[in-house]
C-alpha positions in Angstrom: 129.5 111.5 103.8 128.1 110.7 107.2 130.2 113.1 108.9 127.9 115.6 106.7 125.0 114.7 107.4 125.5 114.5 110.8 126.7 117.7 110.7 123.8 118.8 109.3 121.3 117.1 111.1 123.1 118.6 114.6 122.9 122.5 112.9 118.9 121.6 112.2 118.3 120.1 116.4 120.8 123.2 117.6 118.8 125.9 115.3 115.0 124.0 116.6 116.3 124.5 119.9 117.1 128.2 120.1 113.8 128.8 118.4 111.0 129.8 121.0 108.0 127.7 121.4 105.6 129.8 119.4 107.8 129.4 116.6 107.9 126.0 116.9 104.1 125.7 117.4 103.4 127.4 114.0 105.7 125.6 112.2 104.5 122.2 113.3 101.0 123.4 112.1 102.2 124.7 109.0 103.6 121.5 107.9 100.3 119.1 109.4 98.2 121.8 107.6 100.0 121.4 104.1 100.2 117.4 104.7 97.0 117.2 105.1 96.3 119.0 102.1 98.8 117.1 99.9 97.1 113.7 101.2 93.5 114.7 100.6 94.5 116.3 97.0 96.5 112.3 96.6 93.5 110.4 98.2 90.6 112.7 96.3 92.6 111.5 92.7 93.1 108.2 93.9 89.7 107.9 94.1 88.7 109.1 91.1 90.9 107.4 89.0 89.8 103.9 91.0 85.9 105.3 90.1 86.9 105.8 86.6 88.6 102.2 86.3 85.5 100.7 87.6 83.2 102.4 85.2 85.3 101.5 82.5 85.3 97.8 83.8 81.3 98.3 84.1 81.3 99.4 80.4 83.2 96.3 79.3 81.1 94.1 81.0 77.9 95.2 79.6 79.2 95.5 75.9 80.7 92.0 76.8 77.3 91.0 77.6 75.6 92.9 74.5 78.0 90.0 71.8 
């Protein structure tokens, strides 16, 4: 099993290494651009779903305070 992986791992650093640094450069920024898409799309629903919580918590509260 680790004999695979290696394996793997050294075809992945031998094919990163014949590619030209242009390539490289775009592909970097490829994958910070769709990170940083993925986390803002996770952080944006995070948020909303911790705003919703809170206004349900608010909700509560006040019919709590209405008995």
């Amino acid at each position: 099993m680790l004999s695979w992986l290696r394996n793997v791992f050294t075809s992945l650093f031998a094919f990163w290494g014949a590619l030209p640094e242009s390539s490289k450069r775009k592909i970097v920024d490829v994958i910070v651009e769709a990170s940083g898409k993925v986390f803002k799309a996770f952080y944006d629903e995070h948020s909303k779903a911790k705003e919703k919580a809170n206004e349900q918590a608010e909700d509560a509260s006040v019919e709590g305070e209405r008995k």
